[in-house]
Steps between C-alpha positions, in 0.01 A plus 500: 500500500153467403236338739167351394279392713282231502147649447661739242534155305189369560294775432666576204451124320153496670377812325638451148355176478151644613588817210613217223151328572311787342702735349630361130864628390479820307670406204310207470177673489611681237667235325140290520353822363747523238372162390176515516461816284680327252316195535273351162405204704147543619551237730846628589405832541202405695694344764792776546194762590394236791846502607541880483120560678622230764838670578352846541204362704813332738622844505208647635352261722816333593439154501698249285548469155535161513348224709792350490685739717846297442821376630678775685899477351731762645809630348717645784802624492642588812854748529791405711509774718135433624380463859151378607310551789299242523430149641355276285731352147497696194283235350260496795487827417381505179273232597315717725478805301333241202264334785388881638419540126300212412286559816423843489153520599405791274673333163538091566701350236476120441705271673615274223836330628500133621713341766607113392541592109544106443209401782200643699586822342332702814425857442715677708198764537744840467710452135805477698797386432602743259773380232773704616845576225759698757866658410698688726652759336712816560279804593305597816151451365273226481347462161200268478271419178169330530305291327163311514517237209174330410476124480359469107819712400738373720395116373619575164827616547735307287889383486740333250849417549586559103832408320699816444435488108113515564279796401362642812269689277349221348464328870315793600239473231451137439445540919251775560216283300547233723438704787141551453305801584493401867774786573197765389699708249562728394747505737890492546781215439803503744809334345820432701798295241791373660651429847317180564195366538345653869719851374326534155178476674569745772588745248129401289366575777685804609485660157057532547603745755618747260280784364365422108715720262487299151331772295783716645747236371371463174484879424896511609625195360679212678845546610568211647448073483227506719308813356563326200357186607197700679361652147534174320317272737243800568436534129501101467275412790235779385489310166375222639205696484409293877318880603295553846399236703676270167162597324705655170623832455772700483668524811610226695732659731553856575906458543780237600790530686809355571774460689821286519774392594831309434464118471716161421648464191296201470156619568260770386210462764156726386215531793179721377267637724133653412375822739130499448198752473567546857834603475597647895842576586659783729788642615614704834813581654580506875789759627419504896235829467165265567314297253480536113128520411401485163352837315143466375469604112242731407203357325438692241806335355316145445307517153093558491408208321101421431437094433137419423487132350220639238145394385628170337610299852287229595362516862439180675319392827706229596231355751300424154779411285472134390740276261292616193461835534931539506543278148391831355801733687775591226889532530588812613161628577439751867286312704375706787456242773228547796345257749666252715817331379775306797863550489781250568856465439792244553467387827158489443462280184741250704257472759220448278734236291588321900100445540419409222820239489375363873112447368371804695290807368525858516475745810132540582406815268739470226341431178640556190188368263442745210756754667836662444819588729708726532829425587620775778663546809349839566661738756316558836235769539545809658255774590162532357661203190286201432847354391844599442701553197401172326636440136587159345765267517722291252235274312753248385555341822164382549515306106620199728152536701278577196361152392466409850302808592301492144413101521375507869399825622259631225715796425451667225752813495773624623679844533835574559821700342713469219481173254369074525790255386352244342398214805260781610394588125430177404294439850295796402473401134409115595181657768424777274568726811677886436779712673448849577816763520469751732818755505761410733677846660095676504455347850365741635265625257385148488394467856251838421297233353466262777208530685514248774743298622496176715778260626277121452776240493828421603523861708842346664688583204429895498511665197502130286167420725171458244345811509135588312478802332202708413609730164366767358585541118861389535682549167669206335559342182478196311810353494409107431173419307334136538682417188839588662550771281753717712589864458805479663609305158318669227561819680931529493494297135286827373679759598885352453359465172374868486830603629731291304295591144572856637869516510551275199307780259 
């Protein structure tokens, strides 16, 4: 009978989460490669080489891809003829291998996960509790899978409980559009069809742990429902001509997979799930010898890829930028942002929106007259950094806080990731204000241009606190003009078209 001790556990979970935080997936590297060679999309292609410098300059410094350093979920499965030596649960031992992660001193990822979902939602300050999936099954191994699943992603995941006569196909494409670019694609889609509704999303999400093999697929042909299903809706969502960051291009996502499993006769239930730029998943097996410890991969295997923005970017100082000066920035142009600029996010907007709603003003030293922000919830500093791994978050979730922060602050940009919907458009368009896109799954890269960093307001809510940041040519682009002219629309609708005229010749 095979015994595993505690610490074996522990150390194990603790160490490929700290490995996942830096170290992309082979395959997927190569699949973002793949892409970006391919790539005709300026803008696309611009955005796959941040990615691709970002991930190698994880690899080497090993810090975070991400800021968002994710929501731990565990896939265990534990055989029958198991023993453990140890004294704390199974779960509490998860728990503390994820908590000896997040705090390692020489790597701190970003505690992201809130206690009281529906209330106070308190940080619980160490990204515990993991989600945890567990099967017993026959064996005398424990086999565990890990994940760290990034907020923006994990907010679009989708799920339809379809008639059995409906086209899951056509689900899957009339879906993707309406998931934004807030998932940072290219990426992955997870698909789990049948069982029932918590099932088919357990399997979405279990499929992203599986290793990216659709060129593979293609070349052999599919044999099966499912591989027949995984060409067609790869094919189909790529059409959509969505691209990078959903700037336009030609690849959208890099593969999908499925899995299933049988359902009632009366039901055909479809979940989707997006993996994202910072796609992190391992896997390790425990047989009683000691702890599993994941292999480092050899760098030379991560593509040398040169970005220079070129001679045509615009450089602003932001500390002389004034409401005038941005009427003349154009869709889609690279700004390269220095100066001063503050950052806020959620928790932070709501604050702002509670003073303003009670008749009092802003913390002493926040102004936002003639400036921009940044919304971030950057990952703590370690040695000689001015700031951790600090890219942006989901834009769209601050369109409810737009007007508000447009009509009373003085604002006059903003920069985030991925698209506006249009409350936060037509704020921007109605103050003749702009929104800057800077690349969400570069976060890393990104903080090499911050310069200074300082916590001014709200510091009780950590990484959400109101931070001012000095910046030092920080790329981004223009991704809403002060008409409300927005890429993220004229961008897809030019390149489906590109791709459709393509095929139909």
């Amino acid at each position: 009978m095979t015994v595993i001790k505690q610490n074996d556990l522990i150390n194990s979970v603790a160490d490929a989460l700290q490995y996942i935080s830096y170290y992309h997936p082979l395959d997927f590297i190569q699949a973002v490669n793949a892409a970006y060679e391919k790539e005709e999309s300026g803008a696309a292609k611009d955005a796959m080489a941040q990615i691709l410098i970002n991930s190698r300059m994880c690899a080497e410094g090993h810090r975070p891809i991400c800021q968002d350093t994710g929501i731990v979920t565990i896939f265990i499965k534990v055989g029958m003829d198991v023993q453990w030596d140890a004294e704390l649960s199974l779960e509490d031992m998860i728990n503390e291998g994820v908590r000896t992660a997040y705090k390692h001193p020489d790597n701190k990822l970003r505690a992201s996960i809130l206690d009281d979902p529906a209330g106070t939602r308190k940080n619980t300050g160490d990204n515990t509790p993991a989600v945890i999936h567990m099967e017993i099954v026959k064996g005398n191994t424990v086999d565990i899978q890990v994940a760290a699943k990034g907020g923006g992603s994990e907010a679009k995941s989708k799920f339809a409980m379809l008639n059995p006569s409906d086209d899951i196909v056509d689900w899957v494409v009339k879906t993707v559009p309406t998931m934004g670019a807030g998932w940072c694609p290219p990426g992955m889609l997870g698909i789990g069809i049948g069982g029932t509704a918590e099932k088919a999303m357990v399997m979405a999400k279990e499929s992203l742990m599986e290793s990216i093999d659709i060129q593979e697929l293609k070349a052999r042909g599919a044999k099966t429902t499912t591989e027949k299903l995984r060409l067609e809706i790869y094919e189909r969502v790529n059409d959509l001509g969505i691209g990078a960051q959903g700037l336009g291009g030609l690849t959208t996502v890099l593969d999908i997979k499925i899995k299933d499993y049988p359902t009632h006769a009366a039901n055909k239930p479809v979940a989707m799930i997006p993996n994202c730029a910072a796609t992190r998943h391992a896997h390790f097996v425990l047989d009683g010898s000691g702890p599993s410890l994941q292999t480092p991969p050899k760098l030379e295997d991560w593509p040398k890829i040169t970005w220079d923005v070129g001679p045509s970017a615009r450089r602003v100082n932001m500390d002389e930028v004034t409401s005038e000066s941005i009427k003349e920035w154009k869709p889609g142009e690279t700004i390269l942002l220095s100066g001063k600029m503050l950052t806020g996010r959620d928790a932070a907007h709501k604050k702002i929106q509670d003073l303003f709603d009670n008749g009092e003003p802003l913390p002493d030293g926040v102004d936002f007259t003639n400036r921009f922000i940044y919304y971030v919830g950057p990952v703590d500093p370690v040695r000689e950094e001015v700031v951790g791994p600090a890219g942006p978050t989901t834009a769209t979730r601050m369109d409810k806080f737009t007007e508000m922060m447009l009509d009373k602050t003085g604002l006059i940009g903003m920069v985030g990731k991925a698209e506006r919907g249009p409350t936060g458009i037509e704020a921007i368009k109605k103050h003749k204000a702009v929104y800057l896109m800077a690349v969400g799954g570069a976060a890393y890269l990104v903080s090499k241009a911050i310069t200074h960093s300082e916590v001014i307001a709200f510091p009780e809510l950590g990484m959400e606190a109101i931070h001012e940041f000095e910046v030092k040519d920080m790329p981004v682009t223009v991704a809403v003009d002060v008409n409300g002219n927005a890429v993220h629309q004229t961008g897809p609708q030019e390149w489906q078209k590109i791709i459709l005229e393509r095929k139909s010749k």
